[in-house]
N, C-alpha and C positions, 0 to 999 in steps of 0.2 A: 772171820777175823781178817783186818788187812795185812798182806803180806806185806805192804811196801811198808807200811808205820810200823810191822813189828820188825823189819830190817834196817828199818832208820834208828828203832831205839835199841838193839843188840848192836849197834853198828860204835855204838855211846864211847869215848875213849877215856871218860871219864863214869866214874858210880852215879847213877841218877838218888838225885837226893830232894828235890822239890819238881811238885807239878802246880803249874801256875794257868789255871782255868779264866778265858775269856767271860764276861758274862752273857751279854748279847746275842744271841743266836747258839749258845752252846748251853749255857745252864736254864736260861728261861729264852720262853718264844716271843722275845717284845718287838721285833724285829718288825711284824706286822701292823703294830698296834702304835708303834713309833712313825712308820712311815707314813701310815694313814692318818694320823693328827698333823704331822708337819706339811703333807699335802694339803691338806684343808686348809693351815694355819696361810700355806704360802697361794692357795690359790685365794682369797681373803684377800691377800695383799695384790693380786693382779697376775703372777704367775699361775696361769691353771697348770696343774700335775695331779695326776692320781699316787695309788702308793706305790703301784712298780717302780714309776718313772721316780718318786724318791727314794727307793729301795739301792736304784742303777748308778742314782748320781752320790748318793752320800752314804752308803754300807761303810761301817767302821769308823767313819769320820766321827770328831769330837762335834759340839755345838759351839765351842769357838773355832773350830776352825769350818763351820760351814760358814760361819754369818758371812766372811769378807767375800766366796764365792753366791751367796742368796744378793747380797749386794751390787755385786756386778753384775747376775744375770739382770737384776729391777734397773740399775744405772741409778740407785738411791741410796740415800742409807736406812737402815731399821728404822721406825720408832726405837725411841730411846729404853720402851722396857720391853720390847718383844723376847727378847733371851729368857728376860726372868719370868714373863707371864706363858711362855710356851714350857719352861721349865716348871713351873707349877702344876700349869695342865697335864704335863706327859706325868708326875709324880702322882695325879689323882690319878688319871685313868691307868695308869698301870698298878696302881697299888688294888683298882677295881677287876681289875680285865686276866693280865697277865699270866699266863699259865709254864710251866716248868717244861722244859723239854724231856724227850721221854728218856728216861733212863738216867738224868741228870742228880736227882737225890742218891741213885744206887753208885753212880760213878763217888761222889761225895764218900760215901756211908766205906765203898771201898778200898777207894785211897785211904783212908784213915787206917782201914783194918790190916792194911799190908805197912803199916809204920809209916805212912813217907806221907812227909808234909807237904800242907799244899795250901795256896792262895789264888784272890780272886783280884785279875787285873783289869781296869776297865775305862776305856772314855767316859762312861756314866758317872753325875755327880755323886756323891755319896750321899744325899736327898732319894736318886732315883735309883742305886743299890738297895738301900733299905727300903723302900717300898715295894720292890719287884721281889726279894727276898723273902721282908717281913712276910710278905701276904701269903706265904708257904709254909711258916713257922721258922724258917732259916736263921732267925735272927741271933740267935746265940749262936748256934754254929759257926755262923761267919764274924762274926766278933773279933776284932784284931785279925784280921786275915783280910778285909778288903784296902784294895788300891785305887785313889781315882785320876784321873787326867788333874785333877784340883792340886793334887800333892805335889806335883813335877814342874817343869819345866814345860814340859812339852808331852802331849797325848801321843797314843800311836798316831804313827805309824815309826814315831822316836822309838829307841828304846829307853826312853826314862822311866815308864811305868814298870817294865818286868826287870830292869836293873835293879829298881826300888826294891820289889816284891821278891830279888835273892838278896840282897842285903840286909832286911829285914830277916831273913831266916840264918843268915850268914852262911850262902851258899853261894859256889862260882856260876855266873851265868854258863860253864858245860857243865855241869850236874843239874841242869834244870831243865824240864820241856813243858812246852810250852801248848795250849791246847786252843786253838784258834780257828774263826769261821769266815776272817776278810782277808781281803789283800791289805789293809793295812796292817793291822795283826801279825801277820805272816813276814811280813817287812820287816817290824819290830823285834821280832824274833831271830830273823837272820841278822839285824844290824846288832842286837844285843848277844849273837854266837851262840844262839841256845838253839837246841832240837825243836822240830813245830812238826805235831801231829794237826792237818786240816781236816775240820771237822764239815762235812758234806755232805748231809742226808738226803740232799734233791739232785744231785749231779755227780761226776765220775771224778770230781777233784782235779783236774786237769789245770783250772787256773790257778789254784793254792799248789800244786805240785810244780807248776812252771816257776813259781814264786821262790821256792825250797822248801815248802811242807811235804809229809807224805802223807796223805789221804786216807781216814778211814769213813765209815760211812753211818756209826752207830755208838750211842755211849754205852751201848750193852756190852759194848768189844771192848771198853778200854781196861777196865780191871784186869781181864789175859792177859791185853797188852803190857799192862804193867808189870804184872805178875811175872809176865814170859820173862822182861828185860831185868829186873833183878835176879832173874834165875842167874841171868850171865851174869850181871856187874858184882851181886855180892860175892 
């Protein structure tokens, strides 16, 4: 278990009363499977990239807020429907491809079972929620419990998404933490005053820690961690 996340959430000054789970890279692994279509989509258009190099430059970002940086790098503007025929495509192929990260159903299964509510906040349309979802059976489960960049104002790295998503529960943004895998997430988090455990299965959390997350490493740990932090708050 991580020492630093379970000293961030014992540290809480308030009761923790909602956990608000990223989807992207925390509950399904689309991450890979995103990058490498929008690579293609963009080298198509003239910019060659594979999917690290789209992995480096757009992690967390929305799809509205990449188009106006894909535009500057072309010195064009889109075709007028590449958002919505790239967004269709990402909806098939993930609703075909897309697999659950590991431990992410049980992280679900045990937030529920320790009482404390919990939602799902995401730059993903709510087209590409339910299809990365659906395709696991999640679909009822997550029912009224998802958030998308579509609903707000503004996507992360705002905090209008996880504001949303404690209002909706009618909880203070400090009884809520926050479960996130980007720098912009992590932002979001700090700018909306809520706790961010950075979720970092490939690296030592160092950038999410520099950010104000505290780092753990595995969704198998977060149940303890929860468990541990309501030992204290209740």
């Amino acid at each position: 278990m991580s020492r630093l996340a379970l000293q961030a959430l014992r540290q809480r000054s308030a009761s923790l009363r909602l956990v608000i789970f990223d989807c992207d890279g925390v509950l399904v692994d689309s991450e890979p499977i995103v990058n490498r279509v929008v690579a293609e989509e963009l080298t198509a258009l003239g910019w060659a990239m594979t999917g690290e190099e789209s992995h480096q430059r757009f992690l967390g970002l929305s799809l509205g807020t990449m188009v106006p940086l894909i535009e500057a790098a072309l010195r064009r503007a889109l075709p007028v429907d590449w958002e919505r025929d790239l967004v269709a495509r990402l909806i098939t192929v993930l609703g075909q491809e897309v697999p659950l990260m590991p431990g992410a159903a049980e992280a679900l299964a045990a937030t529920t079972q320790l009482g404390l509510p919990w939602r799902i906040a995401s730059n993903s349309s709510h087209a590409e929620l339910h299809a990365k979802l659906g395709r696991h059976g999640l679909a009822t489960l997550v029912a009224g419990r998802l958030h998308s960049h579509h609903d707000v104002a503004q996507g992360k790295p705002a905090p209008d998404l996880l504001l949303a998503a404690a209002a909706a529960e009618q909880v203070a943004p400090e009884a809520c933490v926050v479960i996130e895998d980007s720098m912009p997430g992590v932002r979001a988090a700090m700018a909306a005053r809520m706790t961010c455990l950075g979720f970092c299965p490939h690296d030592d959390g160092t950038t999410l820690r520099a950010a104000g997350a505290a780092p753990f490493h595995s969704l198998y740990d977060l149940p303890d961690l929860l468990r541990a932090a309501l030992e204290v708050t209740r």
